[in-house]
Backbone as JSON Lines, residues from 0, in Angstrom:
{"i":0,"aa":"X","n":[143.86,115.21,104.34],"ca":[143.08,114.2,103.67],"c":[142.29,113.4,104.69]}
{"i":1,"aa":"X","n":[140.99,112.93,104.73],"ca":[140.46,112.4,105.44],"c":[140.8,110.72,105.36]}
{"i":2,"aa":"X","n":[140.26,110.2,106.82],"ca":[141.54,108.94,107.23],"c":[140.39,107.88,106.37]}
{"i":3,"aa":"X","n":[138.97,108.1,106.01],"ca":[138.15,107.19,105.67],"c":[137.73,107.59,104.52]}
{"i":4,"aa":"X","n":[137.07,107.09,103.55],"ca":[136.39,108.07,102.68],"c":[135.4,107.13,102.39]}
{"i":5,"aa":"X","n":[134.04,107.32,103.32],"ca":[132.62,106.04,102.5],"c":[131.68,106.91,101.96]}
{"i":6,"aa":"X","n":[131.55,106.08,100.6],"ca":[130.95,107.01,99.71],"c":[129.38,106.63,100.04]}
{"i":7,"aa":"X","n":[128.47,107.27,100.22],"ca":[127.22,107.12,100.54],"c":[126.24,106.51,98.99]}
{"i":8,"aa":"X","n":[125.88,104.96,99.15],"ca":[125.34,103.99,98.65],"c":[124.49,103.59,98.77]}
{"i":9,"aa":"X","n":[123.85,102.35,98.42],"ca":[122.52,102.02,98.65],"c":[122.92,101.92,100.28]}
{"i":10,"aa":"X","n":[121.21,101.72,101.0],"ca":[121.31,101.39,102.0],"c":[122.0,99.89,102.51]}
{"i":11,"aa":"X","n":[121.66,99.2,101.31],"ca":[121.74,97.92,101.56],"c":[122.71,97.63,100.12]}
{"i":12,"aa":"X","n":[124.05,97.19,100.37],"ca":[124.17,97.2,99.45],"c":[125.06,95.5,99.05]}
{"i":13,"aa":"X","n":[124.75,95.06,98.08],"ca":[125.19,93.58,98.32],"c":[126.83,93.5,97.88]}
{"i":14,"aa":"X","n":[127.33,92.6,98.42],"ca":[128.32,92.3,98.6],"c":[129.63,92.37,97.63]}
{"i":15,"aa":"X","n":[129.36,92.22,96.46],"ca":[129.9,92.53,95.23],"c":[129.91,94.01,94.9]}
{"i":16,"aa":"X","n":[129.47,94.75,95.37],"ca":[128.6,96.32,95.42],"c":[130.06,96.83,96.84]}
{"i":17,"aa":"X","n":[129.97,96.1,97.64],"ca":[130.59,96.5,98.56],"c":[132.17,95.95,98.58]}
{"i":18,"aa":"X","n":[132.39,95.09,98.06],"ca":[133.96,94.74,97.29],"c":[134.45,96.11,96.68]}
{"i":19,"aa":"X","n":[133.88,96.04,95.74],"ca":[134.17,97.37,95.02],"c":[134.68,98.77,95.47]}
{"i":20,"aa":"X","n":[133.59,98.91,96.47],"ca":[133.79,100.21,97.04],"c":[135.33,100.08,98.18]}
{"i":21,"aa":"X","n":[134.85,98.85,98.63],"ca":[136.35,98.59,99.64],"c":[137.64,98.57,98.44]}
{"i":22,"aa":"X","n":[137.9,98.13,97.41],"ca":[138.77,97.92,96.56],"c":[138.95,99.5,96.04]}
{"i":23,"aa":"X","n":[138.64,100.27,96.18],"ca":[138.78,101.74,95.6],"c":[139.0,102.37,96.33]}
{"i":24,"aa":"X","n":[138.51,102.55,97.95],"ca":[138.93,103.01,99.48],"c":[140.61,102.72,99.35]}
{"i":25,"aa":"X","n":[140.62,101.41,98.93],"ca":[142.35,100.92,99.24],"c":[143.3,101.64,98.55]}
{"i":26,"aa":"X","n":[142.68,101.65,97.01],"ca":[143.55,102.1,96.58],"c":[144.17,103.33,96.29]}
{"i":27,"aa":"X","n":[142.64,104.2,96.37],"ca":[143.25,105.64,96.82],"c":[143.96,106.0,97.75]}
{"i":28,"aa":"X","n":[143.26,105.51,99.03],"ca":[144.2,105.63,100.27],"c":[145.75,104.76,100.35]}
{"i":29,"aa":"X","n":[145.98,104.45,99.26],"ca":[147.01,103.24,99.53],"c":[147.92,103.41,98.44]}
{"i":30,"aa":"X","n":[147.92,105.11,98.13],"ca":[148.85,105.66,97.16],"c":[150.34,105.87,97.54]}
{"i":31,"aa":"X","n":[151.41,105.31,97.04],"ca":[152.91,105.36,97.51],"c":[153.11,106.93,97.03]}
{"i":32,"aa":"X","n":[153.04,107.65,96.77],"ca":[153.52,108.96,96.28],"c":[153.43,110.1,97.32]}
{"i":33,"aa":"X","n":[154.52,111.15,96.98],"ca":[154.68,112.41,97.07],"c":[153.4,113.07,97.49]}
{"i":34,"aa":"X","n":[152.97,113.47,96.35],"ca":[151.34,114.2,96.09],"c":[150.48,113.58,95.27]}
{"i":35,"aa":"X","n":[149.68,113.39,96.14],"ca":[148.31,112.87,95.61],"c":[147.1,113.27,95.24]}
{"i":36,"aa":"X","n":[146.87,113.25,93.44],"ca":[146.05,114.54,93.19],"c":[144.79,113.44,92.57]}
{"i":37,"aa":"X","n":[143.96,114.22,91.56],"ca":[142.7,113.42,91.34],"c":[143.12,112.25,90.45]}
{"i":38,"aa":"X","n":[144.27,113.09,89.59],"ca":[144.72,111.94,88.18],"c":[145.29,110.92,88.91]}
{"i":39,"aa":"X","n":[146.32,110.88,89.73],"ca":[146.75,109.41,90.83],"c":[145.75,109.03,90.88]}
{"i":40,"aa":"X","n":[145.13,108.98,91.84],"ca":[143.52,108.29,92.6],"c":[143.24,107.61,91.09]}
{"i":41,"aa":"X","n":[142.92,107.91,90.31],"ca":[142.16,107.7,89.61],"c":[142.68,106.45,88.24]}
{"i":42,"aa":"X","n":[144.22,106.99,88.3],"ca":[144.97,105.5,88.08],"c":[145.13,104.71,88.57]}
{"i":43,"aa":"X","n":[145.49,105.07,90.41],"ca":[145.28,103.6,91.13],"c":[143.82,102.79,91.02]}
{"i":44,"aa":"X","n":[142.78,103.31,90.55],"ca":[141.49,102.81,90.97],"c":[141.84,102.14,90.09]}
{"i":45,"aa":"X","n":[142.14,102.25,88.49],"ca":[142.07,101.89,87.13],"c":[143.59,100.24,87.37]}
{"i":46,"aa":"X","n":[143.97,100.53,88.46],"ca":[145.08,99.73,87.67],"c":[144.81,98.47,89.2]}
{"i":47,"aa":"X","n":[143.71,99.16,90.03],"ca":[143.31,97.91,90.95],"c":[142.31,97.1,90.33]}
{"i":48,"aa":"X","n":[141.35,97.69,89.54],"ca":[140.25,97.24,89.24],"c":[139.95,97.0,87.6]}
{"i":49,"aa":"X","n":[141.1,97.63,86.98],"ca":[140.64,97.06,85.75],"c":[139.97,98.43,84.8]}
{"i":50,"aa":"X","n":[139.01,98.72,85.64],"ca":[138.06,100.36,85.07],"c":[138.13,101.4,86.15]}
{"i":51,"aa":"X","n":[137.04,102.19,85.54],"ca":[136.94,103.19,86.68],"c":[135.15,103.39,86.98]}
{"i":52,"aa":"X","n":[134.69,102.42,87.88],"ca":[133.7,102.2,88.37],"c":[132.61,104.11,88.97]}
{"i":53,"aa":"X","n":[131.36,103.87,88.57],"ca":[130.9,105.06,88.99],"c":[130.71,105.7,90.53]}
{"i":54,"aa":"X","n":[131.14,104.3,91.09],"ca":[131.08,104.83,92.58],"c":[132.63,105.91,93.15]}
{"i":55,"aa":"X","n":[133.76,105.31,92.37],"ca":[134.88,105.95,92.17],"c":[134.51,107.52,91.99]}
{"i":56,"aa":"X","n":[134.2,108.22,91.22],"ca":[134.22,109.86,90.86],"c":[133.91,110.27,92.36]}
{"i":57,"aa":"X","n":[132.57,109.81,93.16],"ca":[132.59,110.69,94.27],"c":[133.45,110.64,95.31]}
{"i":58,"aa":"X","n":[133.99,109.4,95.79],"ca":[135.15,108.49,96.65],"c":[136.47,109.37,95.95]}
{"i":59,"aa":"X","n":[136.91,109.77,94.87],"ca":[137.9,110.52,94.7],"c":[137.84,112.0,94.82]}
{"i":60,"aa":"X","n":[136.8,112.48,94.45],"ca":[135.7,113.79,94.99],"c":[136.17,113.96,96.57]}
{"i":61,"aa":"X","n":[135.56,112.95,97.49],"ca":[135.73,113.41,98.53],"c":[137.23,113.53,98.87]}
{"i":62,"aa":"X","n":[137.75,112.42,98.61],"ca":[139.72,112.28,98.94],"c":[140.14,113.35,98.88]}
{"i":63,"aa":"X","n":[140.03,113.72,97.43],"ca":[141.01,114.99,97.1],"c":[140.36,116.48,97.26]}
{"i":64,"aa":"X","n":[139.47,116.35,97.83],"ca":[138.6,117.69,97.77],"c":[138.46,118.4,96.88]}
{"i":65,"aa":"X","n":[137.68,117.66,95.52],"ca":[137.45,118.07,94.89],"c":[135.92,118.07,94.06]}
{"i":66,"aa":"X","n":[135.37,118.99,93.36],"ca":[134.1,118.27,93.54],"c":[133.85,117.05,92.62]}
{"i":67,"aa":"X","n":[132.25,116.56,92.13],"ca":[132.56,115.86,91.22],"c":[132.35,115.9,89.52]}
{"i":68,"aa":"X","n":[132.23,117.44,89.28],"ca":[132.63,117.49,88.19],"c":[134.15,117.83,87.77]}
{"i":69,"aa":"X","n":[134.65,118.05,88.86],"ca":[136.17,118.42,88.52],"c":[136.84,116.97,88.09]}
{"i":70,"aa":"X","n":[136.34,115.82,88.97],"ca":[137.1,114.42,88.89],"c":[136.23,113.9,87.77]}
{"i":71,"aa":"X","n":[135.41,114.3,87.36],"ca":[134.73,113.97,85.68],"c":[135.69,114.23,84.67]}
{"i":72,"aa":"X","n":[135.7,115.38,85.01],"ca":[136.51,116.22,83.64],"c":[137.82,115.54,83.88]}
{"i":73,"aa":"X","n":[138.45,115.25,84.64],"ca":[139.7,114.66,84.66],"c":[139.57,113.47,83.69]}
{"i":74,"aa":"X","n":[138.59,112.42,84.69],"ca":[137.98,111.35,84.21],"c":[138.04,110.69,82.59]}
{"i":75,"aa":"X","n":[137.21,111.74,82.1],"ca":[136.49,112.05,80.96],"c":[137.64,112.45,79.85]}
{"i":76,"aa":"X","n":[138.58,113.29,80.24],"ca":[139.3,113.83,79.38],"c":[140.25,112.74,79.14]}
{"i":77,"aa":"X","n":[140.78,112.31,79.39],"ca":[141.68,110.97,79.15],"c":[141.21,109.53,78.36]}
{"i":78,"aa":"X","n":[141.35,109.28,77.1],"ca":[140.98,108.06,76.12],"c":[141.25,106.71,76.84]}
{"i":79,"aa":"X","n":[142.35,106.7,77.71],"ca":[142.48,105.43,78.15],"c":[141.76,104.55,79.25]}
{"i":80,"aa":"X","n":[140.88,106.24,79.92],"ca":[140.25,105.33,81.02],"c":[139.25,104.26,80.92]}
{"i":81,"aa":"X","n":[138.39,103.63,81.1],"ca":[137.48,102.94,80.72],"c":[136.28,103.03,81.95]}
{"i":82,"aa":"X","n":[135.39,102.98,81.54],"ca":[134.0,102.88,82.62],"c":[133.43,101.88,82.85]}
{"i":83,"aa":"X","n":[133.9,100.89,82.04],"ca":[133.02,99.82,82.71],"c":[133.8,98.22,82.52]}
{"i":84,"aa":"X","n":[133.9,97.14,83.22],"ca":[134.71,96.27,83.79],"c":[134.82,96.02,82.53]}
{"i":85,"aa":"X","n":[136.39,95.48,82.37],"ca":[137.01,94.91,80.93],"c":[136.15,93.39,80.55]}
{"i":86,"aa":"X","n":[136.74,93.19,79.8],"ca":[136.66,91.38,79.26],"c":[137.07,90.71,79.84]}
{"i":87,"aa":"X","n":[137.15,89.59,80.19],"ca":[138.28,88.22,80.54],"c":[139.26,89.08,80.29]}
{"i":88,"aa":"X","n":[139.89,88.87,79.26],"ca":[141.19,89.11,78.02],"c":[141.28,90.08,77.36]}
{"i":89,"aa":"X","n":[142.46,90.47,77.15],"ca":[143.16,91.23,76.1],"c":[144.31,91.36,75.39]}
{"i":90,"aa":"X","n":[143.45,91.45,74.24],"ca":[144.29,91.03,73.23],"c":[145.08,92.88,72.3]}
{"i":91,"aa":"X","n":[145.79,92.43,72.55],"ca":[147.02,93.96,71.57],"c":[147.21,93.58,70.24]}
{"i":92,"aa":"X","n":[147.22,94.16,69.22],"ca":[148.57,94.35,68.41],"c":[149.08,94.97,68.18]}
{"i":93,"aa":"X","n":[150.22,95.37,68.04],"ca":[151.0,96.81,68.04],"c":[150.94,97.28,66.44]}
{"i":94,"aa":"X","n":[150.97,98.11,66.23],"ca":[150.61,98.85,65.19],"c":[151.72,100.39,65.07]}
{"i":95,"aa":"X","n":[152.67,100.46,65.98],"ca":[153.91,100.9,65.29],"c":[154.79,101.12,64.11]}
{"i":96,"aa":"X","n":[155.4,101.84,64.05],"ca":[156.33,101.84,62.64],"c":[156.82,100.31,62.36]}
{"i":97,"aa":"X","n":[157.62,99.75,63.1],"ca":[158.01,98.4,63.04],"c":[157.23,97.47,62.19]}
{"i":98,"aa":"X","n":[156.18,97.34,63.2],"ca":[155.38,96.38,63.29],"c":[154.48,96.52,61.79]}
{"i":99,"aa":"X","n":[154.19,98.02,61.29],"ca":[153.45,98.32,60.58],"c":[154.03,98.45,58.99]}
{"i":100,"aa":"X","n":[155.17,98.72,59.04],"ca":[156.25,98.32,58.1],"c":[155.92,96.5,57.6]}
{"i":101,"aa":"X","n":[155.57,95.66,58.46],"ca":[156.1,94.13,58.46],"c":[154.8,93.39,58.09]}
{"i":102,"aa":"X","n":[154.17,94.15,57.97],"ca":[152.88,93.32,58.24],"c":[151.22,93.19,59.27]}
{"i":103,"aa":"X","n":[151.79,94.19,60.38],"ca":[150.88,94.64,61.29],"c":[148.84,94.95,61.25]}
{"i":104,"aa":"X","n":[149.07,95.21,59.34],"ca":[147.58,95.47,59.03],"c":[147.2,93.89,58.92]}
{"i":105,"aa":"X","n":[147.58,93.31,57.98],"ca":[147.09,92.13,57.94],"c":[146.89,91.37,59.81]}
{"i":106,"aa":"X","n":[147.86,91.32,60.51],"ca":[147.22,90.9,61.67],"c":[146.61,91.64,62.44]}
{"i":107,"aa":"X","n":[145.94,92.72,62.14],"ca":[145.05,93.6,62.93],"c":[143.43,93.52,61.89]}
{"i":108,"aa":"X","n":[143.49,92.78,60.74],"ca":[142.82,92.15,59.39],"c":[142.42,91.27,60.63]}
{"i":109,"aa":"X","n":[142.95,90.26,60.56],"ca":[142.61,89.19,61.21],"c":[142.8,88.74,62.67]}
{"i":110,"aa":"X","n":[142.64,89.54,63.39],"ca":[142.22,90.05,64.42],"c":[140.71,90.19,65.06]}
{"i":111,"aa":"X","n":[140.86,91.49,64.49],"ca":[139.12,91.69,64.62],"c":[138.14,90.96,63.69]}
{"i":112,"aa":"X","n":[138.35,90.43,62.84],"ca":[137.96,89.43,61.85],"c":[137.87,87.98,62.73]}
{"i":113,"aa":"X","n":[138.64,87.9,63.59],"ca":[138.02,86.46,64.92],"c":[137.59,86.95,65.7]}
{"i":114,"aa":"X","n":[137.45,88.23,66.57],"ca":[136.48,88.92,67.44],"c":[135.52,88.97,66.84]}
{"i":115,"aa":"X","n":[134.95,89.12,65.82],"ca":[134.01,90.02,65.25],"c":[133.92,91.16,65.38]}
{"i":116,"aa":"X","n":[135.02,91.82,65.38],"ca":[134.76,93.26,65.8],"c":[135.33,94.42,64.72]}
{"i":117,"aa":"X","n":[135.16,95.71,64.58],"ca":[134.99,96.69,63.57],"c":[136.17,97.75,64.19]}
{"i":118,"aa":"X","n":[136.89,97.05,65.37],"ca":[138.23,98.07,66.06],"c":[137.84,97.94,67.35]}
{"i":119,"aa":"X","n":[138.59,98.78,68.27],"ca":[139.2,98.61,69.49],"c":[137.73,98.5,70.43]}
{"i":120,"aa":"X","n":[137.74,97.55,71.14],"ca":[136.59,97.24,72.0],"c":[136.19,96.14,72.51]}
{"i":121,"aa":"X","n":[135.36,95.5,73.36],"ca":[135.2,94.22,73.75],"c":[134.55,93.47,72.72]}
{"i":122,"aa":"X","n":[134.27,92.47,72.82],"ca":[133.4,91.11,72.07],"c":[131.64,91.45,72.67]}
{"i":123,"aa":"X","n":[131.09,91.0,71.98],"ca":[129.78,90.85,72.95],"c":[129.45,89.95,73.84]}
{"i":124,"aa":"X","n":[130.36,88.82,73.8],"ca":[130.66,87.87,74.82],"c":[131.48,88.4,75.84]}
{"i":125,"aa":"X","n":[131.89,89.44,76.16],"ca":[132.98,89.86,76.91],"c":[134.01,88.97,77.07]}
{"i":126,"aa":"X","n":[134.26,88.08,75.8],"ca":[135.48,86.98,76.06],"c":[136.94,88.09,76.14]}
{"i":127,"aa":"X","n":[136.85,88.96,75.03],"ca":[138.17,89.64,74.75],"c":[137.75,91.07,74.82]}
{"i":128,"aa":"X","n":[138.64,91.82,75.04],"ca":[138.71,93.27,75.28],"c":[139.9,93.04,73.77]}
{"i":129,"aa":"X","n":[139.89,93.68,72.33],"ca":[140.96,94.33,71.56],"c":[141.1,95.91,72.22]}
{"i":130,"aa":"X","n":[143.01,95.8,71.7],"ca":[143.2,97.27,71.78],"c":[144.48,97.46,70.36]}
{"i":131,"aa":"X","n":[144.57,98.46,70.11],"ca":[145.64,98.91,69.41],"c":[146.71,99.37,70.08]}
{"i":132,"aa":"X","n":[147.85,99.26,69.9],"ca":[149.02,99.48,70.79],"c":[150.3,99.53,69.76]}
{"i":133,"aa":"X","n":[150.18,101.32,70.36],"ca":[151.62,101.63,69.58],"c":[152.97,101.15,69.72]}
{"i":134,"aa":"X","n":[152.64,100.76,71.08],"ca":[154.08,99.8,70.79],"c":[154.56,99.04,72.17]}
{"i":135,"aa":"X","n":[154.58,97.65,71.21],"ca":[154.71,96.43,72.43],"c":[156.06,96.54,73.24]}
{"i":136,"aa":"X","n":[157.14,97.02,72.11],"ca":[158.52,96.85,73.04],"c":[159.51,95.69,72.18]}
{"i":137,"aa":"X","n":[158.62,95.32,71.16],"ca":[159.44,94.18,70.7],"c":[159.96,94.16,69.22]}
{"i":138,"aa":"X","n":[160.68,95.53,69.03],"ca":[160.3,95.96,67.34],"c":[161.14,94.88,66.38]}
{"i":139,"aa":"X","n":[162.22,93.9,66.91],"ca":[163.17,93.41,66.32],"c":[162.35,91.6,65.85]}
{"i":140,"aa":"X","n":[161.06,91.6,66.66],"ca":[160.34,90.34,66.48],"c":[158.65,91.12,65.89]}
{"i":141,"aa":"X","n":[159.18,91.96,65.28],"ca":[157.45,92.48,64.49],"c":[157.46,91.16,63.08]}
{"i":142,"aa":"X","n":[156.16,91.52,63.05],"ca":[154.44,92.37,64.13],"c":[154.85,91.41,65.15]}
{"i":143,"aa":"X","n":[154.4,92.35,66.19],"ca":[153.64,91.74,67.63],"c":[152.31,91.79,68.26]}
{"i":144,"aa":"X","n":[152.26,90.93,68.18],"ca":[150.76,90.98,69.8],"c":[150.71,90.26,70.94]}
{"i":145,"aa":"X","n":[149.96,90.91,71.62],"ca":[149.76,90.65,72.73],"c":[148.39,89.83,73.61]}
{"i":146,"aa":"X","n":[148.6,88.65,73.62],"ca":[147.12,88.3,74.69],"c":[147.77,87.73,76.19]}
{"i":147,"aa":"X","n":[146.69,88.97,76.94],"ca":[146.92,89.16,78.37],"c":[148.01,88.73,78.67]}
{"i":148,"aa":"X","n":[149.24,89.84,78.09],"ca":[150.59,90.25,78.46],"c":[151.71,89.23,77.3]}
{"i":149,"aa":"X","n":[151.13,88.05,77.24],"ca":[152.28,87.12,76.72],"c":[152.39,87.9,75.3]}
{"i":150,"aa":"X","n":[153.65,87.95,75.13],"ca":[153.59,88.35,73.54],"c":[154.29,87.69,72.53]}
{"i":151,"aa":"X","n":[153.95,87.48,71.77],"ca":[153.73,86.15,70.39],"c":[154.96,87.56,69.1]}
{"i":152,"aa":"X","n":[155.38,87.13,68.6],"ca":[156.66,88.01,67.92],"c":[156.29,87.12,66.46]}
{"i":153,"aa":"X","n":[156.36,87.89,65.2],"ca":[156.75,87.4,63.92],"c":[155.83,86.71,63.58]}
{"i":154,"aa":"X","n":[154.56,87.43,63.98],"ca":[153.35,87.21,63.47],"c":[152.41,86.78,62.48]}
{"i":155,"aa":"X","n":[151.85,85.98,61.58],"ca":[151.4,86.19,60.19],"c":[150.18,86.06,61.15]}
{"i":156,"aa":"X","n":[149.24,86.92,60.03],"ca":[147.92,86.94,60.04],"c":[147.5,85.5,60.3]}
{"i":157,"aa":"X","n":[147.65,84.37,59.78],"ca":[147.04,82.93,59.96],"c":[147.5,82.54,61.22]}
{"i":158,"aa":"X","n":[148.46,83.0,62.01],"ca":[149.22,82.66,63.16],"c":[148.41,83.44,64.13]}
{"i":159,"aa":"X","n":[147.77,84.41,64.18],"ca":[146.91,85.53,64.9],"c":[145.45,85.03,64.8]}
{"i":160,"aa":"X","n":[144.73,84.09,63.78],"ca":[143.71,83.7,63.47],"c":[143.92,82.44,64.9]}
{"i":161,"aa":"X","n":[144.85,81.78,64.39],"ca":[144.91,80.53,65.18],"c":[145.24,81.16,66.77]}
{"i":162,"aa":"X","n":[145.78,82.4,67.22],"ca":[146.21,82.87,68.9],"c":[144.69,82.8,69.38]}
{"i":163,"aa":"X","n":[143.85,83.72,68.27],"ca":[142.56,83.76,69.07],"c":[141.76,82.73,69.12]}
{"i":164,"aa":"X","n":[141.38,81.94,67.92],"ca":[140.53,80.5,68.24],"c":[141.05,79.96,69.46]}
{"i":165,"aa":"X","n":[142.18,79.9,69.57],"ca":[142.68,79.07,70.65],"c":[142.63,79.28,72.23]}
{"i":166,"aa":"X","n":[142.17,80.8,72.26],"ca":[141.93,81.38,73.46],"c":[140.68,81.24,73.91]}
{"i":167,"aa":"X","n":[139.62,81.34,72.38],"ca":[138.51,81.38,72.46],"c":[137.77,79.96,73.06]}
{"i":168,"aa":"X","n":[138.83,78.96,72.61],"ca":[138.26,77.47,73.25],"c":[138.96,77.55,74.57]}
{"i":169,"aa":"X","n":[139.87,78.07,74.74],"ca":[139.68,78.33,76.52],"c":[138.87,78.4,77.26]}
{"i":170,"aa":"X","n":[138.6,79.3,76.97],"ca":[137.49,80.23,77.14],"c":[136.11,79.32,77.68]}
{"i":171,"aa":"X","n":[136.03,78.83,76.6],"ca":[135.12,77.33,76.43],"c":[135.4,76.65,77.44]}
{"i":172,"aa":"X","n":[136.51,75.87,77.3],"ca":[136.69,74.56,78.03],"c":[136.67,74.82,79.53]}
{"i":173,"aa":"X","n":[137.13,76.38,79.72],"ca":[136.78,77.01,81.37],"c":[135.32,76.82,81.85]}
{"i":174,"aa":"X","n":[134.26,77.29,80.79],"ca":[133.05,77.41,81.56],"c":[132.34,75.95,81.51]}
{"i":175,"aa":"X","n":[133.51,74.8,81.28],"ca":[132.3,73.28,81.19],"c":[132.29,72.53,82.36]}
């Protein structure tokens, strides 16, 4: 494996541009494992950064010697990866047997009904990233959800209305 891997960029490339690329150098190279194939690389990038940035495919290309449609198709084939930087936040609800038994539609009703959103995806504010999530871990306190990790148990829909307003004036009161 080669000891460096710089992926060839703008000439000039600004600083935020160059975070990035250093933050993806690290983390490929900075894999604890056995064997290190394209799918590793490509979770560490995802779980340093949030997504999987386009400068990533060739930077894992070169690592693993592979080309870069091979680390596409890896890429590509997997639902969970994402391409482009999350939201602030994210918000879950689990949607499990449990959860879905108890009540789970109604707070996934009113859910995306305070995003404005039509299912799993960011806001156009990029305040919130929703996801669906088969399962939080907490089946004995369903429904559950989740915003950015904390998870709220025994849910009603009006209780899920009020998680997100309340994040959403965060949100607010952060940028004044």
């Amino acid at each position: 494996m080669p000891s460096d891997v710089t992926p060839k960029i703008d000439p000039t490339p600004n600083s935020e541009k160059q975070d990035i690329v250093d933050r993806i150098n690290k983390a490929v190279k900075n894999q604890n494992r056995p064997t290190v194939t394209v799918l590793s690389s490509l979770l560490s990038i995802e779980d340093e950064l949030g997504y999987i940035p386009k400068e990533a495919i060739s930077i894992v290309s070169e690592y693993n010697k592979s080309t870069i449609n091979e680390v596409w198709g890896v890429a590509s084939f997997y639902p969970n990866f994402r391409f482009d930087p999350p939201a602030k936040n994210t918000v879950e609800v689990c949607w499990g047997p449990s959860c879905h038994l108890v009540g789970a539609t109604d707070v996934i009703k009113s859910v995306l009904d305070e995003l404005e959103l039509d299912g799993e995806g960011d806001t156009a504010d990029k305040m919130a990233t929703f996801k669906f999530n088969t399962c939080l871990g907490a089946c004995p306190q369903a429904p559950v959800m989740s915003i950015n990790h904390r998870m709220y148990g025994k849910v009603s829909a009006k209780q899920a209305k009020t998680y997100i307003s309340a994040l959403r004036e965060d949100v607010k009161g952060a940028h004044k």
